[in-house]
VONU-230673 format. One record per residue: x, y, z of N, C-alpha, C in turn; residue in three letters. Coordinates in pm, whole numbers, plus 50000, padded with zeros to 5 digits. Each point is the difference from the previous one (the first is absolute). Layout:
BEGIN
XYZXYZXYZALA...
END
This chain:
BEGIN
836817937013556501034990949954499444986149975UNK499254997250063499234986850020499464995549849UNK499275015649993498915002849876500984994849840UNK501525011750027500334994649893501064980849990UNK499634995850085501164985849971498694991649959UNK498475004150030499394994049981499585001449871UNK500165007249902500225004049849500814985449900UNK499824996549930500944995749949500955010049951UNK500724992549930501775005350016500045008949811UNK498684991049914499885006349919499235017049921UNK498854996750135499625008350018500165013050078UNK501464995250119500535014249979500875009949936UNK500664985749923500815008549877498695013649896UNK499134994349955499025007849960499035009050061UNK500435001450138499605010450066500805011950019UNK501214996550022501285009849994499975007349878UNK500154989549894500025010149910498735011249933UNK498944995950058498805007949987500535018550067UNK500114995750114500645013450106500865005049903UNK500934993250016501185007249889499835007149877UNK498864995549915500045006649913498755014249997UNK499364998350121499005011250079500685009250048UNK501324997750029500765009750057500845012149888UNK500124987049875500805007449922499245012749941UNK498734994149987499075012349917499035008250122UNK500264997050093499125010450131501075014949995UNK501244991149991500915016950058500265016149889UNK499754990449839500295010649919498255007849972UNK499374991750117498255007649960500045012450101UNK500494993150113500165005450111500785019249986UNK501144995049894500485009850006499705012249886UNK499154995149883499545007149945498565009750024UNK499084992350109499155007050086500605014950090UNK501344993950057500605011950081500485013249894UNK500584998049930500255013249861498675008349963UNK498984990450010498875004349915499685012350153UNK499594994450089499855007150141500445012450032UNK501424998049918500645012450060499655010549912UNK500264997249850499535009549838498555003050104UNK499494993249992498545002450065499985016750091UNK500834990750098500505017250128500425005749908UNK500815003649922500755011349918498985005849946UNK499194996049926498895008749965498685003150065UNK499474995950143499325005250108500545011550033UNK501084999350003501035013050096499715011149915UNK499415010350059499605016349998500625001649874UNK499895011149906501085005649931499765015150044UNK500715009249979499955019450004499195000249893UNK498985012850022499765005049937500425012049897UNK499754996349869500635012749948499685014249983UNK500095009450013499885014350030500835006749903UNK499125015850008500485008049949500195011950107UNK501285010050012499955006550124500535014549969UNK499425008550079500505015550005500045002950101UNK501135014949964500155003850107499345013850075UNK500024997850148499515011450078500735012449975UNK499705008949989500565017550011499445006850098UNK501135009150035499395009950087500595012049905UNK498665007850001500225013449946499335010550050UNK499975014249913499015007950043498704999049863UNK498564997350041499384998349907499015009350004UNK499745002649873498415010849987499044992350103UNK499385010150015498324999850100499105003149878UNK499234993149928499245002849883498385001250093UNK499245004449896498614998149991499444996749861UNK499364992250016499024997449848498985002049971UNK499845002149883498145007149987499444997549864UNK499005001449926499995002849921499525011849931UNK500705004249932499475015249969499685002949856UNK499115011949955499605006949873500585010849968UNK500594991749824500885011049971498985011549960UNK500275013649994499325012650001500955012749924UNK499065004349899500925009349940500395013350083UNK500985008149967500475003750109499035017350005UNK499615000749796499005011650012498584996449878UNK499565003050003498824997049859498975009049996UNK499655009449863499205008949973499494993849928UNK498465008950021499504998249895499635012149885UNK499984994349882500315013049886498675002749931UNK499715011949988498495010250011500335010549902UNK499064999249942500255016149935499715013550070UNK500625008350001499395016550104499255005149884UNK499814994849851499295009649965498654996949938UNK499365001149920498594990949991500295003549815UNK500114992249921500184998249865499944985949917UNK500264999949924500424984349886500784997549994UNK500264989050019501434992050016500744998449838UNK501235003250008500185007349844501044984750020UNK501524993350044500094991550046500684992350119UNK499964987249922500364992650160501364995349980UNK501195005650040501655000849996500464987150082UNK498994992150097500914990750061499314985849971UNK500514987950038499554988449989500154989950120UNK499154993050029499484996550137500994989550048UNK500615004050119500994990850082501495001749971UNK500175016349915501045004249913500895011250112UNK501174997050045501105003050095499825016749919UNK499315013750083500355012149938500965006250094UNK500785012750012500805005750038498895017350051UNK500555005050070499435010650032500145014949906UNK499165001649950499675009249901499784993949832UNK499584986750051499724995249857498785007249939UNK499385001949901498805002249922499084986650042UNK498864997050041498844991050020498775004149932UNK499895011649995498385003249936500675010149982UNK498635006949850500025011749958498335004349974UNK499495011050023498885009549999499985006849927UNK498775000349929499945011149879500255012150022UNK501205008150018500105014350088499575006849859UNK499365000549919499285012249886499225009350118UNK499154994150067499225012850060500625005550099UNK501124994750072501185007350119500265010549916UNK500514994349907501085010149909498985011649962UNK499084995649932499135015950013499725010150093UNK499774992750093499715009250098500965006850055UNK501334991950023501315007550000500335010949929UNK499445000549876500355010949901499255012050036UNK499134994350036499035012650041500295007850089UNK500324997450138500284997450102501445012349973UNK500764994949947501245007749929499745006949956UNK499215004949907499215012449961499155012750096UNK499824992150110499265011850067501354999750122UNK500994998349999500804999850092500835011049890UNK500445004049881500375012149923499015004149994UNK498465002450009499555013350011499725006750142UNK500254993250092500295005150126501025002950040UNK501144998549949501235009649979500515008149951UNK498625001049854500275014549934499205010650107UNK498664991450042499395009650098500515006750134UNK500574988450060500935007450123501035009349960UNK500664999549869501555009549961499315014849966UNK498174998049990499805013449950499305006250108UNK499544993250084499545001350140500885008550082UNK501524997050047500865004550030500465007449982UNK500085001149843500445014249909499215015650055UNK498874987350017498815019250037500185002050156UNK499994988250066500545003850170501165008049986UNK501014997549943501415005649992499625015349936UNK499445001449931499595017549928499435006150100UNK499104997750043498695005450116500655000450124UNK501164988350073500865008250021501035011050101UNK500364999749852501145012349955499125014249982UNK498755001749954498905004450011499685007250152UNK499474991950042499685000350175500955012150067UNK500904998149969501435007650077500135014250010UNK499644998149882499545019149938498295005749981UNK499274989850087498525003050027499445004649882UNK500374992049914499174995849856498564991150023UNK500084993550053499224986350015499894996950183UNK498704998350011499525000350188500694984749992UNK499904999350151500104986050049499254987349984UNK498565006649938499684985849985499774996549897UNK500255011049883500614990949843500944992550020UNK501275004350094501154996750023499954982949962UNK498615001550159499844982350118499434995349866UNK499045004649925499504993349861500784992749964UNK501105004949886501084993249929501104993450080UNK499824999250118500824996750101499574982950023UNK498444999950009499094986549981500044996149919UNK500075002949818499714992049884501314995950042UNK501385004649979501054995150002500834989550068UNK499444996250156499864992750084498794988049939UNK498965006049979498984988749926500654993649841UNK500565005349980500694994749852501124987850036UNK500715003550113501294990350026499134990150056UNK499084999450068499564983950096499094997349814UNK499515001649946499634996749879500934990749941UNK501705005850000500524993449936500574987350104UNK499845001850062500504989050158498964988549949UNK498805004349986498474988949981500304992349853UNK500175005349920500504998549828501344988850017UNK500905000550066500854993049997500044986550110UNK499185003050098499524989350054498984990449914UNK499145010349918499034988349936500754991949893UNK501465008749938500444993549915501024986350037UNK500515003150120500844990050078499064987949998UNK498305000850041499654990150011499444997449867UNK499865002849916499734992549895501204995249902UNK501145003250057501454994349935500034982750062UNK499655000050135499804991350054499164989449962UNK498575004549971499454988949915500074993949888UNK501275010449912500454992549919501094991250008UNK500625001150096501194991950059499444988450056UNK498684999650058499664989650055499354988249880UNK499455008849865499894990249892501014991249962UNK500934997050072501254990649952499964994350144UNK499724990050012500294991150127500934994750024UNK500954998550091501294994149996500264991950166UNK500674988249981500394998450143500705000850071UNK499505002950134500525008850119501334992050019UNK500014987849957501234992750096500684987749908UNK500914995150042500654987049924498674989650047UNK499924991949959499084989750004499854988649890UNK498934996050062499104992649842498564997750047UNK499305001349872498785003749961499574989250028UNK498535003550032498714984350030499525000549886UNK498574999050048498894993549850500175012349934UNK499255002449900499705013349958498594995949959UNK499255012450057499045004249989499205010749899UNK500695005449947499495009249870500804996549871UNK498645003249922500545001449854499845012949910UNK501065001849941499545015149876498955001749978UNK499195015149980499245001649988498495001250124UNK499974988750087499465006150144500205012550041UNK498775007250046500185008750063500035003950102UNK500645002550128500075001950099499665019250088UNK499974989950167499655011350016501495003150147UNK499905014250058500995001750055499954996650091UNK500814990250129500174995650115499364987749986UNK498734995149959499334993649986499794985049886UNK499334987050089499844994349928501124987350000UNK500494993249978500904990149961501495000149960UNK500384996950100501565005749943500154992249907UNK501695011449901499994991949839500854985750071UNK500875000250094500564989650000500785003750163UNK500954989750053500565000250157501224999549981UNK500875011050078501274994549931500994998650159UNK500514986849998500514995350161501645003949941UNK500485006950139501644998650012500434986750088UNK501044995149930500134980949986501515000250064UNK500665010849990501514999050029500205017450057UNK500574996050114499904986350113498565005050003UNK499634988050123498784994450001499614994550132UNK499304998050051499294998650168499664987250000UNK500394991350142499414986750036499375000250161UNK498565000649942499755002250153499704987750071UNK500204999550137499514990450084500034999950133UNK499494989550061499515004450145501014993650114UNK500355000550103500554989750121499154997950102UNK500264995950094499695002150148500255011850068UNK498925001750097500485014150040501184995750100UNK500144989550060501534996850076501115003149975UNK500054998949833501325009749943500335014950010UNK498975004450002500025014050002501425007850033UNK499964999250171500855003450058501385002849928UNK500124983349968501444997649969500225008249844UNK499354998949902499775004949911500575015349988UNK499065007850084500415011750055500945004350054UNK500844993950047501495000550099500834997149859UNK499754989149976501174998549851499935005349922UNK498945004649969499995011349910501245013249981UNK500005001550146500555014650010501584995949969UNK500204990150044501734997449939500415002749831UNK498594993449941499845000049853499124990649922UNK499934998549938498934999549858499674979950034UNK498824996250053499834988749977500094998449885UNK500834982349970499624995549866499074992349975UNK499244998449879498644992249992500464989749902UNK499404987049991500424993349869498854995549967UNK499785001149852498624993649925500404993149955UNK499314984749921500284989249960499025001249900UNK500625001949864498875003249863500064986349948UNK498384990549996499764987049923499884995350099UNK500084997350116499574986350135501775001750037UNK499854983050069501415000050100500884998849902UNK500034993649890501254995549885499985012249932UNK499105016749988500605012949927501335008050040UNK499855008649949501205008649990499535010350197UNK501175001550036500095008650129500145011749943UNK499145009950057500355013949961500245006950149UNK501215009950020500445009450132499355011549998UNK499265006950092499525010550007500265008850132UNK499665007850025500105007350113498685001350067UNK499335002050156499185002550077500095017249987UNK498115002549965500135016249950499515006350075UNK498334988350051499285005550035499094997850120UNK499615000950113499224995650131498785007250001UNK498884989550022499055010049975499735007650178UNK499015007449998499725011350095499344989350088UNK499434990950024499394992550106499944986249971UNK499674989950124499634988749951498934993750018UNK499444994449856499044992750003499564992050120UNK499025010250040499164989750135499694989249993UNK499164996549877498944987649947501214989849986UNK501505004449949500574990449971501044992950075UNK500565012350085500975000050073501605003149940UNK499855003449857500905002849900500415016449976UNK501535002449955500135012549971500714999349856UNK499035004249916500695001949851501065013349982UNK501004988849884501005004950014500054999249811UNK501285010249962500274996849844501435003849940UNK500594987849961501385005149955499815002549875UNK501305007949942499625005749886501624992449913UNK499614997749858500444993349918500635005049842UNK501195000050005500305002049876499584993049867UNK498995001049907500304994149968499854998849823UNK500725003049983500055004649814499924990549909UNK500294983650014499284994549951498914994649983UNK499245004250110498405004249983499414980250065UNK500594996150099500164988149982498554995450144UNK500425009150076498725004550091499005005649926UNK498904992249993498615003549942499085004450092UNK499435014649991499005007850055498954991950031UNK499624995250112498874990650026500204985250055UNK501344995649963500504988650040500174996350172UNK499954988050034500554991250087501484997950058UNK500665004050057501235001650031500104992150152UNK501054991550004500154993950143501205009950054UNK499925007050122500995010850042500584993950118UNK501255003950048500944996750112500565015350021UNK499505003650093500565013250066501314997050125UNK501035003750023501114998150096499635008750054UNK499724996050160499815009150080501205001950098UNK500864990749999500825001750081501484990649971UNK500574999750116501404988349988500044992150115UNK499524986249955500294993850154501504993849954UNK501185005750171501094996049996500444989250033UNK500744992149976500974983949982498864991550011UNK499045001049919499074988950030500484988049960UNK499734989050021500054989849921498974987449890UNK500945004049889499124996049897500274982349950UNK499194996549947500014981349958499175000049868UNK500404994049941499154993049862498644997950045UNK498555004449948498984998050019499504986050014UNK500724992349927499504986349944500494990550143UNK501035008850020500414988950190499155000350116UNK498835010149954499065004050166499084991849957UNK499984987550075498764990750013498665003950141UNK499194992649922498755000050089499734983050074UNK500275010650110499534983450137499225002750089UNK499444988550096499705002550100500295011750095UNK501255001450034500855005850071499455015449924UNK499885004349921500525006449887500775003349893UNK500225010649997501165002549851501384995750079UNK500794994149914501104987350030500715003849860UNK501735000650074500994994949876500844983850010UNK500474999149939500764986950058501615000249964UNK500915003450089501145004349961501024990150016UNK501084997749873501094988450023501085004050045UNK500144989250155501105003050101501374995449918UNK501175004950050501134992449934499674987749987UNK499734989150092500254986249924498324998049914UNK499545009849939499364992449949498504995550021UNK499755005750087498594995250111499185013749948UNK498544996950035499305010949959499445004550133UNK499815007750009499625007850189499355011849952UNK498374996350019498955003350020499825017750079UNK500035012249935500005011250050498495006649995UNK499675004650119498895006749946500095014750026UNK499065005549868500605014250031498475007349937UNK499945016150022499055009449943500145009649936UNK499054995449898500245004349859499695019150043UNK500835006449953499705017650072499355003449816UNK500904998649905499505004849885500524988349885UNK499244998949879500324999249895500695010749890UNK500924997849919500075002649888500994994149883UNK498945001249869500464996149885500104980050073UNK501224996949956500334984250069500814999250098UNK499445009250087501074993750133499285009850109UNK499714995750123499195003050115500915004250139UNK500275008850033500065007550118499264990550128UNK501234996850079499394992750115500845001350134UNK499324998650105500344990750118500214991950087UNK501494997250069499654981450037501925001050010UNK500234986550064501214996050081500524998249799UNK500125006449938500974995549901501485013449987UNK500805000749934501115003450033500495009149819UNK500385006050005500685002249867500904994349888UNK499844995949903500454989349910499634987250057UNK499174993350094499354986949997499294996449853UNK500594986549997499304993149883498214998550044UNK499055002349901498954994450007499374994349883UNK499274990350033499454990649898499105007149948UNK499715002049836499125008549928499774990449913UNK500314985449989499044991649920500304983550038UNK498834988950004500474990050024499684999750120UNK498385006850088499884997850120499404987750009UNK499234988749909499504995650033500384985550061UNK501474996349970500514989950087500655005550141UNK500105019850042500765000050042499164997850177UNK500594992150089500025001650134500755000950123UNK499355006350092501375006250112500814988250038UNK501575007449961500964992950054500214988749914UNK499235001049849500214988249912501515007149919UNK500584990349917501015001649937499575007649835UNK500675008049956499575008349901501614998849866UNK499734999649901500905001849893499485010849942UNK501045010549988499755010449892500684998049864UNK498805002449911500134997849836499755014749939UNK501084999649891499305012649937498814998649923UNK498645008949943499244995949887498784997450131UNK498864999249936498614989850046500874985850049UNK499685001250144500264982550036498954991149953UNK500694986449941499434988849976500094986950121UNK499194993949944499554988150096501224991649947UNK500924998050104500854990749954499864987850082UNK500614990249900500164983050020501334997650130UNK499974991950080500974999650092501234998149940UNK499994992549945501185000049912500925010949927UNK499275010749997500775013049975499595010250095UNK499595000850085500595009450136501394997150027UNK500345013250039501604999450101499605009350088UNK500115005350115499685009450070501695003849961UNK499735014650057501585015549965500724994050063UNK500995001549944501694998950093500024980550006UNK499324994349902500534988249964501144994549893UNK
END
């Protein structure tokens, strides 16, 4: 107080008003700092993450196995001539779908056919010979009876006549087989199929059994996919079997081809020691020829039914520390961290175990903001990175 009487009187008028007008412009600074502070907090403060979510099922699901297997025709000859001649011609064309009893080759049968004729010729004069053979057994006799003629003229004409019939027995056997070699001058195939390379041309001469086949002809429909498992399956394999017909599925082109259904045909007789594998082969309808003899096939054999398992979207089983982890949204909203084990895959969605429940939501996209017990928004679509300003968390 002292301080100010000792002021002059002018100079405290101009001190007052200094304050005064410090005051006027301190409070609207003052208060525009505090707004800014708070906008500030409003956008520090957390936002949810956005997610995409599916749901848990419990069902009964296939027990698959996978393999990869070779498709295999189901028969394939190869085509030979039986007889040894010149190739007169060639009836098929290479990689050409034939039917069974088509024409494929033809053989010069001129010298079959001769010999056939011949052949036929001494098969009527050994039937004129036996009819006259007989004639004289039959006289000699009637002869005999009335002791015209001893007994062993009798046994004489008794032998030509007996020797005349196996004559004609031999005559008609030789002719049977030379009918045959002319039948075999026309080559034809044994089966529906289609033809490989071809190997002969008109005019080659061949010999019988021997030598180079003219061409291969594979049956394509149906058709064989073989492949191997574990011998661990075995068992089960075998037990399901007997109820009925495993189904097999092939996947023609990689994972994005066509599925083809087949049936389990075949088990082989032992299992591979060296491998620890037992090959197996379902068999395949397949008439549009779509399975190629030689091909790569990825196979899924059902060996069984595991009951009420529970299934989840593949894309929700994360990898952690912990291990395989889902992250499931509680009613309000929170994400709570499940961990569970993966039993099987298939297609997009994985067979598991773990404290989750039937129809629980789980997060299948948008893990990477998500953490336990953090707040979650579900969006339909790919979640985006949104601005605070447009989050709402559900039920706002």
């Amino acid at each position: 107080m002292k301080f100010c009487h000792s002021i002059p009187a002018s100079s405290r008028r101009k001190l007052f008003l200094a304050f005064l007008l410090a005051g006027v412009f301190f409070t609207p600074v003052v208060a525009q700092d505090k707004k800014a502070d708070a906008k500030g907090a409003m956008k520090a403060a957390p936002q949810p993450a956005l997610v995409r979510v599916g749901a848990v099922q419990r069902t009964d699901v296939p027990i698959t196995v996978n393999a990869i297997g070779t498709v295999e025709p189901l028969m394939k000859v190869s085509i030979q001539s039986q007889v040894a001649g010149r190739v007169e011609e060639v009836l098929f064309t290479e990689g050409q779908m034939v039917k069974k009893g088509d024409i494929l080759v033809k053989i010069d049968a001129r010298p079959f056919e001769a010999r056939l004729n011949e052949l036929q010729a001494k098969l009527d004069q050994d039937r004129v010979a036996a009819k006259n053979a007989q004639w004289n057994y039959d006289r000699y006799r009637e002869l005999e009876s009335s002791g015209a003629v001893t007994a062993a003229d009798l046994h004489k004409y008794e032998a030509e006549d007996a020797s005349a019939q196996e004559a004609i027995k031999g005559s008609e056997a030789a002719l049977a087989s030379a009918r045959l070699q002319v039948e075999y001058c026309v080559i034809k195939s044994p089966m529906d199929g289609r033809a490989g390379e071809r190997m002969i041309d008109p005019g080659n001469v061949v010999k019988a059994n021997e030598g180079t086949a003219f061409t291969q002809i594979i049956q394509v429909d149906p058709i064989w996919v073989s492949f191997s498992v574990p011998e661990r399956y075995l068992a089960q394999i075998r037990t399901n079997q007997k109820e009925g017909a495993l189904p097999v599925d092939a996947m023609i082109g990689g994972d994005e081809g066509e599925k083809r259904r087949g049936e389990l045909f075949f088990i082989d007789n032992a299992v591979n020691q060296q491998t620890g594998t037992i090959r197996l082969k379902g068999r395949f309808n397949n008439s549009d020829t779509k399975l190629w003899p030689g091909s790569f096939v990825t196979v899924s054999l059902t060996v069984g039914i595991r009951k009420d398992a529970l299934l989840v979207p593949l894309n929700a089983v994360q990898a952690s520390q912990q291990g395989s982890v889902v992250y499931v949204v509680t009613d309000d909203m929170k994400a709570r961290l499940v961990p569970v084990t993966v039993v099987d895959t298939r297609e997009n969605d994985a067979v598991v175990e773990g404290k989750i429940e039937d129809r629980d939501r789980v997060i299948v996209d948008g893990h990477v903001r998500v953490v336990e017990g953090g707040a979650v928004k579900i969006v339909d679509g790919k979640p985006e990175v949104a601005t605070a300003a447009d989050v709402k968390v559900s039920g706002e």
